[in-house]
N, C-alpha and C positions, 0 to 999 in steps of 0.2 A: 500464204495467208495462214495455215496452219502453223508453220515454224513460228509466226509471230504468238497466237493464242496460247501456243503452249509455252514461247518465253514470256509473256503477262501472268497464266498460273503458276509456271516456277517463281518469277517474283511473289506472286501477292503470297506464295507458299512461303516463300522463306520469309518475309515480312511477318506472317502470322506467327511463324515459330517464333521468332527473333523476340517479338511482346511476350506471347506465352511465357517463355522461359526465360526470359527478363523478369518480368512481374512476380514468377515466383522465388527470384534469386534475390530481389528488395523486402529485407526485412519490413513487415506492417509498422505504420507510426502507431503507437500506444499512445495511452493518457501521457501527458507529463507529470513526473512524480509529484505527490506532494508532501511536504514538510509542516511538524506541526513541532512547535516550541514547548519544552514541558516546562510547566513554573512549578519551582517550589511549593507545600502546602501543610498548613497547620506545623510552620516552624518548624520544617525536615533537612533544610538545609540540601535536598536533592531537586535535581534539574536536569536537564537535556534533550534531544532530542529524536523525533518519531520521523521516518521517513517511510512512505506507501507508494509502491511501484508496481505495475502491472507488468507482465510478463506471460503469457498464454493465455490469459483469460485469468490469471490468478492473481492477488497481491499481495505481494511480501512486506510483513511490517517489520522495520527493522527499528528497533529502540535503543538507545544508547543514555545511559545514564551515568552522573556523576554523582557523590557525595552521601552513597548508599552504606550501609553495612556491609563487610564482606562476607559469601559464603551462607546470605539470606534471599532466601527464593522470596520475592514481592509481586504478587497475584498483579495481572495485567486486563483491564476491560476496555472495551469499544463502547461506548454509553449511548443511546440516546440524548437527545438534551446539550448543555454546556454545564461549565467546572461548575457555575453557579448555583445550577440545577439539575444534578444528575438526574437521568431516570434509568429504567431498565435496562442492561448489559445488552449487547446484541451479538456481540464476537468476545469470546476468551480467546485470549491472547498468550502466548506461552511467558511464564513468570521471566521477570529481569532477575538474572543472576551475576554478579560481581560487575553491573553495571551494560549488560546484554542480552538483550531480547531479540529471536528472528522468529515470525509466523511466517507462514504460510495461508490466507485465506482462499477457501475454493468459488470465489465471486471475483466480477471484477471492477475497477477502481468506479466508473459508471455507475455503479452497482451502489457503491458506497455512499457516494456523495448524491446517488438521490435519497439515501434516508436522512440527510442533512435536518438540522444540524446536530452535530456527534462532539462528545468528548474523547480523548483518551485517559483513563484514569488509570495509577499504580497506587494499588494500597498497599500498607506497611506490610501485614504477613499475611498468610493464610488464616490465623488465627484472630485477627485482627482488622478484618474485612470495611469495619465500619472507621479505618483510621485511612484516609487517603494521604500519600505524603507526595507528590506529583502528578499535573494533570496539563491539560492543553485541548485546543477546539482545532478540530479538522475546517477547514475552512477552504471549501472550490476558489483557488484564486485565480 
């Protein structure tokens, strides 16, 4: 009788391990990225697109742009509101340079899409804050 109990606690022991360290050997599912289309604006002839991916609890913006200036740094915001209706910035975004933006934000995608709903705006320069020349609406799809 005892030979038996003690072969039930070695199973249910290795059973417990065997989850344990399964579960932490499976990477956690994250949000599914999401992608936001930049449209051209105020006849800039620039476009492309914004990808948000979580990863630690953080989200990487990665922007990619066509039909820019080269070698012009173009200010990047996370907006409140839509293109229509910006309102107040909520995340700077590291500027698009020869058509490439990567941030880094310390929130996560969750995090984002409940201050819904958001723009992402590029304005032409730093100098030039109040001229957007691409924008796009983050949208929970």
């Amino acid at each position: 009788m005892k030979k038996l109990i003690w072969l039930i606690i070695i199973v249910v022991a290795v059973f417990v391990l065997y989850r344990v360290f399964r579960q932490e050997s499976i990477p956690p599912a994250g949000a599914a990225p999401l992608s936001v289309r930049l449209a051209a604006q105020n006849s800039s002839g620039e476009s492309g697109q914004a990808t948000l991916t979580e990863a630690d609890g953080q989200v990487m913006v990665a922007i990619t742009l066509s039909g820019m200036p080269p070698d012009r740094p173009q200010p990047v915001h996370l907006h409140k509101g839509s293109c229509e209706v910006l309102g107040e910035p909520i995340y700077t975004l590291s500027s698009v340079v020869n058509g490439v933006s990567e941030t880094t934000l310390p929130v996560s995608l969750a995090a984002i899409t409940g201050e819904l709903p958001l723009a992402l705006n590029v304005h032409k320069s730093a100098v030039e804050m109040n001229v957007y020349v691409a924008c796009g609406e983050v949208a929970n799809d």
